[in-house]
C-alpha positions as CSV (number, residue, x, y, z in Angstrom):
1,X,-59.3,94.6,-64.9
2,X,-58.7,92.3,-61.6
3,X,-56.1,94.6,-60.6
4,X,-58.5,97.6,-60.6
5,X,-60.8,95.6,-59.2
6,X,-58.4,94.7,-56.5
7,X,-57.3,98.3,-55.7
8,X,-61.2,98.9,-55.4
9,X,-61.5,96.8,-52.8
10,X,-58.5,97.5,-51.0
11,X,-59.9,101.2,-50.6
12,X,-63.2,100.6,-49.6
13,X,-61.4,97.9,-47.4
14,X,-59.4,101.1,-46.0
15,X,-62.1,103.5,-45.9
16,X,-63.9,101.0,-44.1
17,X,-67.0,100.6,-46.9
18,X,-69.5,98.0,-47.0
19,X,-69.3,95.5,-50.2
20,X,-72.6,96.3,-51.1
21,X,-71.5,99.7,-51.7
22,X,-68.6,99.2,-53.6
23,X,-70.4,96.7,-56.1
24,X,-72.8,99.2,-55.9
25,X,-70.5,101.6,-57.1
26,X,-68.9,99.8,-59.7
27,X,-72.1,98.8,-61.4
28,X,-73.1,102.6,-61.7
29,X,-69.7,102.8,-63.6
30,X,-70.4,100.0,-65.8
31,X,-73.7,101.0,-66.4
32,X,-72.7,104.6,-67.7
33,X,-70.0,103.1,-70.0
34,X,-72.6,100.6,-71.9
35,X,-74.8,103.5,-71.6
36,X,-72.1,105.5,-73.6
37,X,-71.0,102.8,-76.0
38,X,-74.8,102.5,-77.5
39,X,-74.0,106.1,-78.8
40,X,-70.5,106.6,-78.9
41,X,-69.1,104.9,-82.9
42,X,-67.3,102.0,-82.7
43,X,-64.1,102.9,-83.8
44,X,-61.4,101.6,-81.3
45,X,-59.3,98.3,-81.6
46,X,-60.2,97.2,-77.9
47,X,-63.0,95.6,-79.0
């Protein structure tokens, strides 16, 4: 995860995008997956 976190930041670092937005970003992303995983069955071995 720190590596994709990483390579995130190194593109908005390249694009020239404010922190605030990436985070902002990223939390949207997070937010959809909890969103998901309330609905979605547990049935993985990740977690």
């Amino acid at each position: 995860m720190q590596e994709t976190a990483q390579q995130y930041a190194k593109y908005a670092s390249n694009l020239q995008c404010p922190p605030a937005f990436l985070a902002l970003m990223l939390r949207d992303i997070a937010d959809t997956f909890e969103a998901n995983s309330i609905t979605a069955e547990k049935g993985c071995d990740c977690c």
